[in-house]
mmCIF entry with sequence, helices, sheets and N, C-alpha, C, O atoms, coordinates in Angstrom:
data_MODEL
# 
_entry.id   MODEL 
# 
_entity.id                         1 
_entity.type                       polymer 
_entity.pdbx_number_of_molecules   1 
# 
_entity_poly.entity_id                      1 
_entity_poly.type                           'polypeptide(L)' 
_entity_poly.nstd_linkage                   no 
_entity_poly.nstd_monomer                   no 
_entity_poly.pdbx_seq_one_letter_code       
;(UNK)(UNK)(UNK)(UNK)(UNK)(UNK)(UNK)(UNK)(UNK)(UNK)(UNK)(UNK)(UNK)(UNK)(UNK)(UNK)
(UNK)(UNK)(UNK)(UNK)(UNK)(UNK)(UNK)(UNK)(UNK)(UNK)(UNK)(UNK)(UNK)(UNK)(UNK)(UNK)
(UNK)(UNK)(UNK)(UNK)(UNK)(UNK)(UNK)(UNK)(UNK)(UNK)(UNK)(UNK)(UNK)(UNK)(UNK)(UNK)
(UNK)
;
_entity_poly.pdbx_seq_one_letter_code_can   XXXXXXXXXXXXXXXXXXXXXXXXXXXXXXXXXXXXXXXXXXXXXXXXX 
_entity_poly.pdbx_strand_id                 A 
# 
loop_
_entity_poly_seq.entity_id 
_entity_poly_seq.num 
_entity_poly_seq.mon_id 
_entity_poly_seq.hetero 
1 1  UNK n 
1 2  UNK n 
1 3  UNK n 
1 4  UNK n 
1 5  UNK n 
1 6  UNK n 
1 7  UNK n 
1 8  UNK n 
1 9  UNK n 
1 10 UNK n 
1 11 UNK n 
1 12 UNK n 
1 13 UNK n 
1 14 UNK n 
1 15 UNK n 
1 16 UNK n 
1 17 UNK n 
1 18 UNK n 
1 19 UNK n 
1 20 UNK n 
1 21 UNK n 
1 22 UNK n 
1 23 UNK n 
1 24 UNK n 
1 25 UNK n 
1 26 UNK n 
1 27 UNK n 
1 28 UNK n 
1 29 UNK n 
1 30 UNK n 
1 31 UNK n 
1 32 UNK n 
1 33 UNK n 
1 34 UNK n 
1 35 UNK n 
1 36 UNK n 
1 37 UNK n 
1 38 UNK n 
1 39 UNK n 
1 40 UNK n 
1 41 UNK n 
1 42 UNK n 
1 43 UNK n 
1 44 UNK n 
1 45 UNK n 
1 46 UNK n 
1 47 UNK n 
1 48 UNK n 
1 49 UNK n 
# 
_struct_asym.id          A 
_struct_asym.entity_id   1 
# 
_struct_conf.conf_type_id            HELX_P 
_struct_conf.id                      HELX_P1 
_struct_conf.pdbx_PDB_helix_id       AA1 
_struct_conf.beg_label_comp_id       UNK 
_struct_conf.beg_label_asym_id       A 
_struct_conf.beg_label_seq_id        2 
_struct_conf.pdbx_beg_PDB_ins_code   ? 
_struct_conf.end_label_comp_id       UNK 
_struct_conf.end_label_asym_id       A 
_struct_conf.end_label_seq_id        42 
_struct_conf.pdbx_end_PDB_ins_code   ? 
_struct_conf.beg_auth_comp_id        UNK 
_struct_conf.beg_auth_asym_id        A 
_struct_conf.beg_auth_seq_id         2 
_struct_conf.end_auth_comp_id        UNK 
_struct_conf.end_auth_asym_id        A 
_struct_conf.end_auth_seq_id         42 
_struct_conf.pdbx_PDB_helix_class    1 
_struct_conf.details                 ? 
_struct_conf.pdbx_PDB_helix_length   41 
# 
_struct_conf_type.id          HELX_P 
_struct_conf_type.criteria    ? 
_struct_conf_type.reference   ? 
# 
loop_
_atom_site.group_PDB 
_atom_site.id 
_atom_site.type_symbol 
_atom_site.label_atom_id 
_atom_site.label_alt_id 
_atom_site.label_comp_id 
_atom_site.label_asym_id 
_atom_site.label_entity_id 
_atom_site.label_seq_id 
_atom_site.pdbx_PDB_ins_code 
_atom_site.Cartn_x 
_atom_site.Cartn_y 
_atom_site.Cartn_z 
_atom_site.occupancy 
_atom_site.B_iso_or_equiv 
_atom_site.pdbx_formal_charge 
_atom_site.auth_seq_id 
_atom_site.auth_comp_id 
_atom_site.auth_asym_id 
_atom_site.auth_atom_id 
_atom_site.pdbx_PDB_model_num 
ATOM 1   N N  . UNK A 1 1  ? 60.337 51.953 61.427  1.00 0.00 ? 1  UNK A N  1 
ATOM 2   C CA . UNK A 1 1  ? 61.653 51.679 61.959  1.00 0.00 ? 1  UNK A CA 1 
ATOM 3   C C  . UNK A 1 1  ? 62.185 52.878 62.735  1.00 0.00 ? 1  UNK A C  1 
ATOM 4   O O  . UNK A 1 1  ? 62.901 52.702 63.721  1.00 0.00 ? 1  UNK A O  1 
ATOM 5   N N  . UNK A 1 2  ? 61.824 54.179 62.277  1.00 0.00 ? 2  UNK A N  1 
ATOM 6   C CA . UNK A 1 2  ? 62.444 54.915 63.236  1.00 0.00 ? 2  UNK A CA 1 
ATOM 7   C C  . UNK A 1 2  ? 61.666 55.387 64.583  1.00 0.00 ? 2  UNK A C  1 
ATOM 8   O O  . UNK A 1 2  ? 62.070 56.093 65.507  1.00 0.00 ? 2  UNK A O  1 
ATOM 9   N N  . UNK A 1 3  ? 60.510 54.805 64.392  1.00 0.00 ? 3  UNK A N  1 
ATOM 10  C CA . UNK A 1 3  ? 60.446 54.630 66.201  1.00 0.00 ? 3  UNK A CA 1 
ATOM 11  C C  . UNK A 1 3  ? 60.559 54.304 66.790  1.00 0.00 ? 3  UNK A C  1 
ATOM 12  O O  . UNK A 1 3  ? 60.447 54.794 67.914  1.00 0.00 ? 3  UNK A O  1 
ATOM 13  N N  . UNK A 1 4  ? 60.990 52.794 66.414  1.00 0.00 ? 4  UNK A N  1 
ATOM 14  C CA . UNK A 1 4  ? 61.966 51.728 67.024  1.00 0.00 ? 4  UNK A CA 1 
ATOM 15  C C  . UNK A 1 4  ? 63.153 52.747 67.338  1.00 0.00 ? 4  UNK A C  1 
ATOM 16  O O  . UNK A 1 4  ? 63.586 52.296 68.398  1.00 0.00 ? 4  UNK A O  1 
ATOM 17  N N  . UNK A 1 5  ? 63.856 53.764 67.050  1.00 0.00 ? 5  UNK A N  1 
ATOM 18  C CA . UNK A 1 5  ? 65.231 54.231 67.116  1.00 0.00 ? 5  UNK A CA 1 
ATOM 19  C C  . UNK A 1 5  ? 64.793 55.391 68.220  1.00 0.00 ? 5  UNK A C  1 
ATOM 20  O O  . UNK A 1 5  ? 65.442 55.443 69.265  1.00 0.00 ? 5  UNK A O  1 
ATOM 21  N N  . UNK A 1 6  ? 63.860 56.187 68.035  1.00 0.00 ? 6  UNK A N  1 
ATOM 22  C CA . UNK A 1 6  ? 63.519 56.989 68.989  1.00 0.00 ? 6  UNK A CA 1 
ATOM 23  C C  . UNK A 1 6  ? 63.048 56.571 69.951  1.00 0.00 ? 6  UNK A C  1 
ATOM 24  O O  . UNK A 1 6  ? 63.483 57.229 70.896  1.00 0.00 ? 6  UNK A O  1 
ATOM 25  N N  . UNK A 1 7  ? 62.160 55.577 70.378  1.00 0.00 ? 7  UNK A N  1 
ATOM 26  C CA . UNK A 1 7  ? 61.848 54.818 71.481  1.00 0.00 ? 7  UNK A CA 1 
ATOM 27  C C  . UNK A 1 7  ? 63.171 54.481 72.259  1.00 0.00 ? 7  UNK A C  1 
ATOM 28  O O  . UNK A 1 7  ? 63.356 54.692 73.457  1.00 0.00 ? 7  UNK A O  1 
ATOM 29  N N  . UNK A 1 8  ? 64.341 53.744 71.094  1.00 0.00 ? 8  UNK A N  1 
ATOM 30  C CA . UNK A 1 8  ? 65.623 53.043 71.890  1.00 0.00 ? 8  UNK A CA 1 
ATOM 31  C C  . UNK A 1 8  ? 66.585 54.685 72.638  1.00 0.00 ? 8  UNK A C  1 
ATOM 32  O O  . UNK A 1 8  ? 67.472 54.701 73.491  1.00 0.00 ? 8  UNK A O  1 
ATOM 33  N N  . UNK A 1 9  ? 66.106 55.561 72.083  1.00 0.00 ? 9  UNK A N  1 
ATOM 34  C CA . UNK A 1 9  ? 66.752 56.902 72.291  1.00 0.00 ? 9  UNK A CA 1 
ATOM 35  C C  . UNK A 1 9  ? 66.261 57.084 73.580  1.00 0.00 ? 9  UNK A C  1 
ATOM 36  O O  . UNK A 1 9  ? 67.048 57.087 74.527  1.00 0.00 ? 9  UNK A O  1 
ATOM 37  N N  . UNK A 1 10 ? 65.124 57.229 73.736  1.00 0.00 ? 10 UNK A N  1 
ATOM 38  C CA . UNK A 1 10 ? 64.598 57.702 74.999  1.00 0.00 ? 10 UNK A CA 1 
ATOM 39  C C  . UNK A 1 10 ? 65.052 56.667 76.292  1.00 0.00 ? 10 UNK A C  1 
ATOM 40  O O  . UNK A 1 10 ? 65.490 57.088 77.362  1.00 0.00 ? 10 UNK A O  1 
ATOM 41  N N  . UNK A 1 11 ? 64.871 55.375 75.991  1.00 0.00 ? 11 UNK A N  1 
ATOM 42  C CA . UNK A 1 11 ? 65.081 54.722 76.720  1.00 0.00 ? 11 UNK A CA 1 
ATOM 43  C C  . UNK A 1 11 ? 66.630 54.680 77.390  1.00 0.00 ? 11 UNK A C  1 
ATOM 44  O O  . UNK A 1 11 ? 66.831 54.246 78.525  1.00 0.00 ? 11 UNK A O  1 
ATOM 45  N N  . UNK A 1 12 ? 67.582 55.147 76.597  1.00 0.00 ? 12 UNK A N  1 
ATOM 46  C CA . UNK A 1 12 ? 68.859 55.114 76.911  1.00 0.00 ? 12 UNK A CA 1 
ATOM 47  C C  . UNK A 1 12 ? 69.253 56.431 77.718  1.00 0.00 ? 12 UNK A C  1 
ATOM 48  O O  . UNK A 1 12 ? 69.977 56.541 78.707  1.00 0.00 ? 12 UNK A O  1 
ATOM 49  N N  . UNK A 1 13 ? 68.428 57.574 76.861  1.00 0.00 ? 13 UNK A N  1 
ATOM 50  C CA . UNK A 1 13 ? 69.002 58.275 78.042  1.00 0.00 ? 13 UNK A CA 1 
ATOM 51  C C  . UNK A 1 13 ? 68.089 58.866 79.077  1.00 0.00 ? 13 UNK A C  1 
ATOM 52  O O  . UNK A 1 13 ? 68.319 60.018 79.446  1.00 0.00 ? 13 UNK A O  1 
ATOM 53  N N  . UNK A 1 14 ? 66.799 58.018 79.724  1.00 0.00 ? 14 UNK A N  1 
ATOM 54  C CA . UNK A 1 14 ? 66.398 57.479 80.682  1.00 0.00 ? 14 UNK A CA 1 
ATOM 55  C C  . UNK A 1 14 ? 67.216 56.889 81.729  1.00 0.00 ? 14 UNK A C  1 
ATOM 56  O O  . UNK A 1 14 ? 67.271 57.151 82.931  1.00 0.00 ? 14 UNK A O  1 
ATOM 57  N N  . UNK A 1 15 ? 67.845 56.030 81.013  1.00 0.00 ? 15 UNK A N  1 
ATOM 58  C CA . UNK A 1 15 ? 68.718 55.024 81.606  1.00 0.00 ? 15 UNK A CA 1 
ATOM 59  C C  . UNK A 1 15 ? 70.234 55.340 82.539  1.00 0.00 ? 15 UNK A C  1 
ATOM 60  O O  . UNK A 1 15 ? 70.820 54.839 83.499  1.00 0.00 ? 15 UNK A O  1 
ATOM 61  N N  . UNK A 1 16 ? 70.433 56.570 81.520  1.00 0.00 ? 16 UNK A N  1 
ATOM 62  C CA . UNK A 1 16 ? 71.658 57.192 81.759  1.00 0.00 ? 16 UNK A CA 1 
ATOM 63  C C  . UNK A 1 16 ? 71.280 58.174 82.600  1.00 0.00 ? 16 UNK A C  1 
ATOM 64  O O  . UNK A 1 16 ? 71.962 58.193 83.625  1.00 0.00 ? 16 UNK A O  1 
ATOM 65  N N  . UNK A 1 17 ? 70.293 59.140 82.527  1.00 0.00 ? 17 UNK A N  1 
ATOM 66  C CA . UNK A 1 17 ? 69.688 59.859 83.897  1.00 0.00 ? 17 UNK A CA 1 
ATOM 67  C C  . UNK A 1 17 ? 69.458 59.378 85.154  1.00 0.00 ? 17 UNK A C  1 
ATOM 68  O O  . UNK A 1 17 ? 69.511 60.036 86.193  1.00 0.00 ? 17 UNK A O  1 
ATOM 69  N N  . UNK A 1 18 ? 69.164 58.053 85.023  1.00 0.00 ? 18 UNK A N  1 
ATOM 70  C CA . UNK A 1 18 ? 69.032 57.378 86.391  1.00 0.00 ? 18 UNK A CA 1 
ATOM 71  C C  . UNK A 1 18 ? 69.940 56.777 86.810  1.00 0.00 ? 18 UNK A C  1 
ATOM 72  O O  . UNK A 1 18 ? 69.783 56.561 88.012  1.00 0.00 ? 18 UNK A O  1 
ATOM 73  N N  . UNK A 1 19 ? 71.018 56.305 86.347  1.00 0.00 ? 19 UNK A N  1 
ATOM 74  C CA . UNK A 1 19 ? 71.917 55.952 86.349  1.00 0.00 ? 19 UNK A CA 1 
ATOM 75  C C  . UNK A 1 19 ? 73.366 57.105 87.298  1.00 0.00 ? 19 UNK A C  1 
ATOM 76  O O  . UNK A 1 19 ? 74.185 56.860 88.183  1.00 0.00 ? 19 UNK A O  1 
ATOM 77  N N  . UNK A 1 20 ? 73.047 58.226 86.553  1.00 0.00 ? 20 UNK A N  1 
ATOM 78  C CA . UNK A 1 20 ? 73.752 59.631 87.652  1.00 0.00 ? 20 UNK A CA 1 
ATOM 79  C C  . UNK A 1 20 ? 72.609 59.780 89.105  1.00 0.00 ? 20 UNK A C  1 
ATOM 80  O O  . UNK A 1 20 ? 73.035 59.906 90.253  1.00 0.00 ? 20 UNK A O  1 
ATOM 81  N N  . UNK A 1 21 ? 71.655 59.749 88.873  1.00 0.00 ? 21 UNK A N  1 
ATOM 82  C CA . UNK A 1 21 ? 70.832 60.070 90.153  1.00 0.00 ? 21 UNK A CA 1 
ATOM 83  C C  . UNK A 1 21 ? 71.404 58.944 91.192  1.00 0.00 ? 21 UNK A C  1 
ATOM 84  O O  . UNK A 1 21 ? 72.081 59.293 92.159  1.00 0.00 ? 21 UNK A O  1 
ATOM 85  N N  . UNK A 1 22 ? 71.114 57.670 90.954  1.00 0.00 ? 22 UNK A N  1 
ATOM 86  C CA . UNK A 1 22 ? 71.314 56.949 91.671  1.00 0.00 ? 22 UNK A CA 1 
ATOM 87  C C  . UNK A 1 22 ? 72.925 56.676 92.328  1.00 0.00 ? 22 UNK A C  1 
ATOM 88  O O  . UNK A 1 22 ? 73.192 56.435 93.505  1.00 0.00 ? 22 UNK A O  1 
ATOM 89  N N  . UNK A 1 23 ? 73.930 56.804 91.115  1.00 0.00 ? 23 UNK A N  1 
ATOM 90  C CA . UNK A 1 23 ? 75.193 57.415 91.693  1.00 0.00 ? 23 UNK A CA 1 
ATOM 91  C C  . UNK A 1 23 ? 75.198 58.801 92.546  1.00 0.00 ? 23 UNK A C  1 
ATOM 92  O O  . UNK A 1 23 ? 76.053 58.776 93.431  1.00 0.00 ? 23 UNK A O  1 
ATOM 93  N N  . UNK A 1 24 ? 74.535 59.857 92.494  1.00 0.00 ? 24 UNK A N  1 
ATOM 94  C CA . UNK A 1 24 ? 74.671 60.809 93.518  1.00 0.00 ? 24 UNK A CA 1 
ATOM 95  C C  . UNK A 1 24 ? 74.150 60.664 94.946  1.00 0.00 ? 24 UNK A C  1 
ATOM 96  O O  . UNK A 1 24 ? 74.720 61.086 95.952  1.00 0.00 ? 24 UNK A O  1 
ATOM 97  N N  . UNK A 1 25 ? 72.634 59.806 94.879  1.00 0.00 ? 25 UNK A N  1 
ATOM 98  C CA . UNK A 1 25 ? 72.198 59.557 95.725  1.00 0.00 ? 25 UNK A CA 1 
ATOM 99  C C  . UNK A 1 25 ? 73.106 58.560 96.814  1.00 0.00 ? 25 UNK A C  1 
ATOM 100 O O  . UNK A 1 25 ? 73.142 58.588 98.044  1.00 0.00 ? 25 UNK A O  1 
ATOM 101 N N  . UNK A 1 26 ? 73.744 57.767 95.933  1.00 0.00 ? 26 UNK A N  1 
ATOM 102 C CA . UNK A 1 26 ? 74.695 56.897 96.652  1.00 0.00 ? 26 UNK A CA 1 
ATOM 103 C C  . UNK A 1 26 ? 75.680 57.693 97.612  1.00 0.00 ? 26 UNK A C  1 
ATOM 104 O O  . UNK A 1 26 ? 75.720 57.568 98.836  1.00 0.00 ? 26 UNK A O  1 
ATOM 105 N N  . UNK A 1 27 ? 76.360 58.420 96.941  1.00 0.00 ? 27 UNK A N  1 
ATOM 106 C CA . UNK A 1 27 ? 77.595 59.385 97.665  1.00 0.00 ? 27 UNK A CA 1 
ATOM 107 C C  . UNK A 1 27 ? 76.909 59.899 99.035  1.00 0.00 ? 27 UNK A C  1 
ATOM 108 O O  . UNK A 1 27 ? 77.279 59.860 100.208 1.00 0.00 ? 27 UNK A O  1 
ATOM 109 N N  . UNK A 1 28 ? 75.686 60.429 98.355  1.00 0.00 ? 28 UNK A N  1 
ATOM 110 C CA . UNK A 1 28 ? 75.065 61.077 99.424  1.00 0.00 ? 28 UNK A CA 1 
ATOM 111 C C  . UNK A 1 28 ? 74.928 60.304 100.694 1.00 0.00 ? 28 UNK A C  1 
ATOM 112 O O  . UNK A 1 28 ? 75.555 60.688 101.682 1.00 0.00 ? 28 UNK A O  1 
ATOM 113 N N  . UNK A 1 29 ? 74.075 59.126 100.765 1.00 0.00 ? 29 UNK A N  1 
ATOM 114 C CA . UNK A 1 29 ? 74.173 58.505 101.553 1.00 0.00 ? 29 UNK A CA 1 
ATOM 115 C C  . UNK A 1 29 ? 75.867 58.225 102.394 1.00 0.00 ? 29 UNK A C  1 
ATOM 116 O O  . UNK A 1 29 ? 76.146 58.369 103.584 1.00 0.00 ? 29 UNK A O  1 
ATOM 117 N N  . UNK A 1 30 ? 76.521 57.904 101.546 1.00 0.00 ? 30 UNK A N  1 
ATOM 118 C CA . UNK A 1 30 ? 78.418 57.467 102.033 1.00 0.00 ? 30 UNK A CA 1 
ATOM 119 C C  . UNK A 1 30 ? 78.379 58.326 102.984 1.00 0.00 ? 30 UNK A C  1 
ATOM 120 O O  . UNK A 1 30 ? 78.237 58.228 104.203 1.00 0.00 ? 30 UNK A O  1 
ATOM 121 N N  . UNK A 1 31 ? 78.564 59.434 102.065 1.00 0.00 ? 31 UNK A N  1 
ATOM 122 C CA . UNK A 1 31 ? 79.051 60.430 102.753 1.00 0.00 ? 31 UNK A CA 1 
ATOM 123 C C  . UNK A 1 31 ? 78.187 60.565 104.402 1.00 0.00 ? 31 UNK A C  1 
ATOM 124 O O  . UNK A 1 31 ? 78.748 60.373 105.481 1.00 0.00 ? 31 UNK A O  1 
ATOM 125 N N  . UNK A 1 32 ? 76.857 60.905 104.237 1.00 0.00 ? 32 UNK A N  1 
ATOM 126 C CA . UNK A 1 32 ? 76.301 61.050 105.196 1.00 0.00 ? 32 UNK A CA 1 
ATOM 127 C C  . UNK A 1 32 ? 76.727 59.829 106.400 1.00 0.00 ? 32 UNK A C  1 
ATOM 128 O O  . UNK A 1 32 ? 77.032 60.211 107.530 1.00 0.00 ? 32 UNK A O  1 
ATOM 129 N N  . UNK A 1 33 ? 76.720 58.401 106.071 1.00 0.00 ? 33 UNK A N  1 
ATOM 130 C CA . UNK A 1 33 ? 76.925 57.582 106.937 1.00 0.00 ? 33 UNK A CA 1 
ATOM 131 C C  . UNK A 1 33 ? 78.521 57.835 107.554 1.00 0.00 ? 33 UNK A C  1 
ATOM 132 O O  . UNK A 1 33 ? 78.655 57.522 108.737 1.00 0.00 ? 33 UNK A O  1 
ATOM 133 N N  . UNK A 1 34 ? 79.704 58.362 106.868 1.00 0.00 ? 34 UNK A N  1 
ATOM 134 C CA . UNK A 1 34 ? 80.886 58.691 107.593 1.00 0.00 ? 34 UNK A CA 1 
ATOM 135 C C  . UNK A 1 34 ? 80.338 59.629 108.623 1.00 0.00 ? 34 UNK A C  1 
ATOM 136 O O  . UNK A 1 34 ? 80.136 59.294 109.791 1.00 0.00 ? 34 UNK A O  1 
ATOM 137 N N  . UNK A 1 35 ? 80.152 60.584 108.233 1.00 0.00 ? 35 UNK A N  1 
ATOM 138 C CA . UNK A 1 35 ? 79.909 61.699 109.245 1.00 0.00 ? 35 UNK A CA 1 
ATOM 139 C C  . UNK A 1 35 ? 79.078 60.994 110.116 1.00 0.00 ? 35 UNK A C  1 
ATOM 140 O O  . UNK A 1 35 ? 79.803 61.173 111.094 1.00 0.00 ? 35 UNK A O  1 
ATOM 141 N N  . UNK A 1 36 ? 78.376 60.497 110.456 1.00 0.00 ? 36 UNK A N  1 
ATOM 142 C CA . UNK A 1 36 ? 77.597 60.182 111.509 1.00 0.00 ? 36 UNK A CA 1 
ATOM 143 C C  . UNK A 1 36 ? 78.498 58.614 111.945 1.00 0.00 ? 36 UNK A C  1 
ATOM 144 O O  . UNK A 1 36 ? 77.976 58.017 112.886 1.00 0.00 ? 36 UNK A O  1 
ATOM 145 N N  . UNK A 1 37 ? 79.297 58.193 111.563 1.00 0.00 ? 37 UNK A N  1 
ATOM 146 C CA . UNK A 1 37 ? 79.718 57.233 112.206 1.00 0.00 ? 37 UNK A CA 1 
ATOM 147 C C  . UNK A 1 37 ? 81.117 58.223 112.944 1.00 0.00 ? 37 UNK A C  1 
ATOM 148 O O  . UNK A 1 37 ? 81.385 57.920 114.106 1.00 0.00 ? 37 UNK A O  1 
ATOM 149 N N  . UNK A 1 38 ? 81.736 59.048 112.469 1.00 0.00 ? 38 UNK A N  1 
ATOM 150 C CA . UNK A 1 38 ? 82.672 60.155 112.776 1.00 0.00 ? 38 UNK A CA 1 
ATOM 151 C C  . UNK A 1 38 ? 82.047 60.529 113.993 1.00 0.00 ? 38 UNK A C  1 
ATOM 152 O O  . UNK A 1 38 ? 82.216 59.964 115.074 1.00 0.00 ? 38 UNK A O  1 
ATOM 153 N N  . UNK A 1 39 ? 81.133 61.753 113.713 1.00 0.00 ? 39 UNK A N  1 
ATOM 154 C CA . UNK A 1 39 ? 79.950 62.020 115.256 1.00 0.00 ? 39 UNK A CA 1 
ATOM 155 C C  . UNK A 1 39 ? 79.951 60.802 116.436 1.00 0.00 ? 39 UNK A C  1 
ATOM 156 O O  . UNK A 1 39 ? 80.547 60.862 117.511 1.00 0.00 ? 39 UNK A O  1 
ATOM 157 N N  . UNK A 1 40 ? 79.185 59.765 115.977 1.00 0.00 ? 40 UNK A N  1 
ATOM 158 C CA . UNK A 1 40 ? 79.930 58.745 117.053 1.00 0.00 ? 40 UNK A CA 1 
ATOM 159 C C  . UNK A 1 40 ? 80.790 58.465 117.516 1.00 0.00 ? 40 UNK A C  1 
ATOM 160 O O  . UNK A 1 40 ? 80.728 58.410 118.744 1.00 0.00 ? 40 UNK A O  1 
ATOM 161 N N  . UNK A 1 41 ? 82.126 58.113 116.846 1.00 0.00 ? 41 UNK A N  1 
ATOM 162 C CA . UNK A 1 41 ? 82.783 57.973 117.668 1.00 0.00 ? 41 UNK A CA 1 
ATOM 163 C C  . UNK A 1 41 ? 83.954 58.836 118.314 1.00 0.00 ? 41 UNK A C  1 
ATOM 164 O O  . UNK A 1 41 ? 84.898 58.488 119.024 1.00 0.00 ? 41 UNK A O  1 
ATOM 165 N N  . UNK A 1 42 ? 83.582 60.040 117.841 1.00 0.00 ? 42 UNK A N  1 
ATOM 166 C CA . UNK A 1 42 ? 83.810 61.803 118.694 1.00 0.00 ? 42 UNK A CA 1 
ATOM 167 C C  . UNK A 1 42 ? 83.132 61.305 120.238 1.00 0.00 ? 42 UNK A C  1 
ATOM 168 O O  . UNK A 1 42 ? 83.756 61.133 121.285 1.00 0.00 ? 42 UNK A O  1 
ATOM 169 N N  . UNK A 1 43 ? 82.089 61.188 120.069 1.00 0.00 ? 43 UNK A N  1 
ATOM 170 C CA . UNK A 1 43 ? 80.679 61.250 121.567 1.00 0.00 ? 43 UNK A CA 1 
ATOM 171 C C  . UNK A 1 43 ? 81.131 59.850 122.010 1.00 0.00 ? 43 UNK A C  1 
ATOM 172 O O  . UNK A 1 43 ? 80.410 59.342 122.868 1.00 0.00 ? 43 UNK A O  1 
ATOM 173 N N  . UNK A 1 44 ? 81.854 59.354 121.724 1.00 0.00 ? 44 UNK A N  1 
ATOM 174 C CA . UNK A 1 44 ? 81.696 57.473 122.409 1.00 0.00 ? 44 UNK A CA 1 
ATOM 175 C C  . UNK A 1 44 ? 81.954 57.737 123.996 1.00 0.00 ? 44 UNK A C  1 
ATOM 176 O O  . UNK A 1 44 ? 81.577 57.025 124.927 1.00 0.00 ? 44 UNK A O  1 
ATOM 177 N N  . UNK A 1 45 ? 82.655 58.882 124.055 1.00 0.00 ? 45 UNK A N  1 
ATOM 178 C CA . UNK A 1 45 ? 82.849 58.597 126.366 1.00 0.00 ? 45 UNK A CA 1 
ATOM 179 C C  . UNK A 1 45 ? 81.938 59.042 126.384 1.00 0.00 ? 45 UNK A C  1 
ATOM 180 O O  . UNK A 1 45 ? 81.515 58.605 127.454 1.00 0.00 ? 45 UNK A O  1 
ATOM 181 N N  . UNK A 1 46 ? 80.777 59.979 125.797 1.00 0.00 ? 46 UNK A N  1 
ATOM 182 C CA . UNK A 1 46 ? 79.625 60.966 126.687 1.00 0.00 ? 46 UNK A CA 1 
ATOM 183 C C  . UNK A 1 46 ? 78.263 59.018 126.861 1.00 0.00 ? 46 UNK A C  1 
ATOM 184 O O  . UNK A 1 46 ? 77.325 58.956 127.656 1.00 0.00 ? 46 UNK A O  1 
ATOM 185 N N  . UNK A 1 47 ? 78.625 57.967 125.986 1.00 0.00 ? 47 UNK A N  1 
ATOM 186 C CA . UNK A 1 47 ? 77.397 57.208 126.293 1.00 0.00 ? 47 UNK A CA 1 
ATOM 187 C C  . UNK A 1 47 ? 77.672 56.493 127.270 1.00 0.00 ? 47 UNK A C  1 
ATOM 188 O O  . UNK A 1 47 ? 78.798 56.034 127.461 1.00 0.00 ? 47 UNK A O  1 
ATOM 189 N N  . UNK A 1 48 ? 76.449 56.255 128.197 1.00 0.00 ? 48 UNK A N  1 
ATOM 190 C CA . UNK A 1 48 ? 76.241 55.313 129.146 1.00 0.00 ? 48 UNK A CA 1 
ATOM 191 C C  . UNK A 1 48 ? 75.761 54.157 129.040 1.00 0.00 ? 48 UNK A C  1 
ATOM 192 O O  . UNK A 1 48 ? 74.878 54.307 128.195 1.00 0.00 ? 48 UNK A O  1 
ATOM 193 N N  . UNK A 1 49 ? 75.763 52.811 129.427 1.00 0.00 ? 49 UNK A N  1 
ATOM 194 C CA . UNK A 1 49 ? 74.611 52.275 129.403 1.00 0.00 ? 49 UNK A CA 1 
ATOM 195 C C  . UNK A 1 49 ? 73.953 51.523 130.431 1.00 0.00 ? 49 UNK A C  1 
ATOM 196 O O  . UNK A 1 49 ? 72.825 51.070 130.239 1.00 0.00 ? 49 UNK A O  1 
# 
């Protein structure tokens, strides 16, 4: 039985580690996509088409 409990241990905070990664990774991305939609539309008179 208690490897049933240590198994459920690991698994949770597995779960919870990936769980922050994937929230940071997220921001990261946000963030990155403002700024580059910002950059655009700073440059919008320099495009031609």
């Amino acid at each position: 039985m208690e490897r049933v409990y240590k198994t459920m241990k690991n698994a949770g905070a597995f779960s919870i580690a990936m769980g922050i990664v994937a929230a940071l990774i997220g921001i990261v991305v946000g963030v990155g996509s403002i700024v580059s939609g910002a950059f655009l539309l700073k440059r919008k008179s320099d495009i031609t088409f």
